[in-house]
Each structure stands twice: as C-alpha cells, then as structure tokens.
C-alpha positions as CSV (number, residue, x, y, z in Angstrom):
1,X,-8.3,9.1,26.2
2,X,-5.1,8.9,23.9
3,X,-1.9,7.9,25.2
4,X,0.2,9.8,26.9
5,X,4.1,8.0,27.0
6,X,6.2,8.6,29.7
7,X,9.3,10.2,29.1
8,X,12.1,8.4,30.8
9,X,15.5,9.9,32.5
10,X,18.5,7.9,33.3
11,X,18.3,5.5,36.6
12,X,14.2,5.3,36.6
13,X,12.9,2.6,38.0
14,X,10.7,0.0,35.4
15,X,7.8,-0.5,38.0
16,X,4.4,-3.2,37.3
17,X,2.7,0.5,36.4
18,X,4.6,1.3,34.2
19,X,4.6,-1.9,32.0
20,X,1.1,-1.8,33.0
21,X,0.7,1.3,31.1
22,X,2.9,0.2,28.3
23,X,0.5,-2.9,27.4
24,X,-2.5,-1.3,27.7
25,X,-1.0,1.8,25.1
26,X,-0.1,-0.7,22.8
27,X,-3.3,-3.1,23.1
28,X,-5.4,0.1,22.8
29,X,-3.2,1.3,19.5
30,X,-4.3,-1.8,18.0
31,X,-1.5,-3.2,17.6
32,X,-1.1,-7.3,17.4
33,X,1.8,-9.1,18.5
34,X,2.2,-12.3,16.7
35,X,4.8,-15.5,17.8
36,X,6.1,-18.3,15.5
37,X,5.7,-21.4,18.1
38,X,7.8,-24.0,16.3
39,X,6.4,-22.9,13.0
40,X,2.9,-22.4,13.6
41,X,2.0,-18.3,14.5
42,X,0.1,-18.5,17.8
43,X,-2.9,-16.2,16.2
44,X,-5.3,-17.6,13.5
45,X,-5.6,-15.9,10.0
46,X,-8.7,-14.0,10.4
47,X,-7.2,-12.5,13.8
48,X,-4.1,-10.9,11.6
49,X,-6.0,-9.3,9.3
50,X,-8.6,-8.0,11.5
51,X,-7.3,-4.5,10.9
52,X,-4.5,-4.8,13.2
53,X,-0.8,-3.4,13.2
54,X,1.2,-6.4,13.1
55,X,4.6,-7.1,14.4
56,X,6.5,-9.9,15.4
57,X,8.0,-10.8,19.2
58,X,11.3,-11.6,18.1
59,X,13.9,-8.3,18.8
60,X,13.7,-7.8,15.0
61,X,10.3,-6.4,13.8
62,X,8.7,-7.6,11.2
63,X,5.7,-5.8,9.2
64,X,2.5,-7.9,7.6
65,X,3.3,-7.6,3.8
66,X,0.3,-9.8,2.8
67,X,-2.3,-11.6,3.8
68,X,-4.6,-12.9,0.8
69,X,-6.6,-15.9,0.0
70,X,-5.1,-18.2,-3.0
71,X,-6.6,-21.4,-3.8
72,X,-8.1,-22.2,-1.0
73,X,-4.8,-21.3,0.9
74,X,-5.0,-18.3,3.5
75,X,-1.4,-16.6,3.2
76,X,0.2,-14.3,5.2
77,X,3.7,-13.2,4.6
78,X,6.1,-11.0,7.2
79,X,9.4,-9.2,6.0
80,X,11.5,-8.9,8.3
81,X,13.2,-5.3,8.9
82,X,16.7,-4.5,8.8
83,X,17.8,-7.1,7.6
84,X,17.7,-8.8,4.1
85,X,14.4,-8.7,2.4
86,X,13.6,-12.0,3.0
87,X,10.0,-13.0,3.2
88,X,8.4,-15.2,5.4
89,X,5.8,-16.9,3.9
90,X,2.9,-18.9,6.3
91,X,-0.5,-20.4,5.2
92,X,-3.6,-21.6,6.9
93,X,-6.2,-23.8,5.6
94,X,-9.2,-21.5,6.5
95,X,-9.5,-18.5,8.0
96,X,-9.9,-19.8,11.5
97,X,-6.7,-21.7,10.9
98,X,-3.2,-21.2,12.2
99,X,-1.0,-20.4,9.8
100,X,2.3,-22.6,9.5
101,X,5.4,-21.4,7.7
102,X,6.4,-22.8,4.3
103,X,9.2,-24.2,3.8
C-alpha cells in the first residue's frame, strides 16, 4: 500500500497518529536519516549506501554526494543544500565502520 499524506488545514491538531504515520511513510520510502554525534555519523558505512535516500537531521538537508572505497578508506561525503557548496567529507575504516568527519 503506497502512501497516502495527509493534507493539513490551518489549526489541526499534530496527534501520536499522525506522526505515527509520518515515520512509518518515510521509513517505508526508504529513506535514512543520518546524525553527526560529535563527529562520528551514528550509521555505519555499509548502512548509507544500502540503497537508501539519505538526508541529514539537522534543519538543513543534506544529500549523499559519494560514498566510495579509496585506499582502504570508506568515504562518504554530504553537501549541504542551500547553502554554500561545501562538502562534508567522513571516512570509516571498513565498511562496518562509523564514519568520522575529516577535518
């Protein structure tokens, strides 16, 4: 069954079932949410480039530009939207490893 989104009016009322339904759209879209936790993204390598749609949980999206293997180095990089093209570049040490930003 596809999603169907609610269409919302002026003074509705954000209930649990709604937000409910707003997860479970999103986690059925495949779509990954991904954290920086003091540098280190809280999902390993292989998890971000399982085919997913990937965004960040900061207010400012962010889209997966990359995510290669280099020597040995598992890299992914975001680019953050509306904003300068800056990218952020993290790397892991495996593919079960978390990647941590580069400075």
């Amino acid at each position: 069954m596809s999603y169907e989104p609610t269409t919302w009016k002026s003074g509705d009322t954000v209930t649990s079932a709604k937000l409910n339904k707003i997860e479970q759209g999103i986690a059925n879209a495949g779509v990954l949410i991904v954290s920086d936790n003091n540098g280190t993204l809280d999902h390993t390598y292989a998890e971000i480039i399982a085919g997913y749609s990937v965004m960040t949980s900061e207010g400012n999206y962010a889209i997966l530009a990359q995510a290669a293997e280099s020597e040995g180095a598992y890299i992914v990089v975001f680019v953050q939207l509306g904003q300068s093209l800056t990218p952020f570049i993290y790397a892991a040490t495996s593919e079960d490893g978390y990647p941590v930003i580069q400075q």
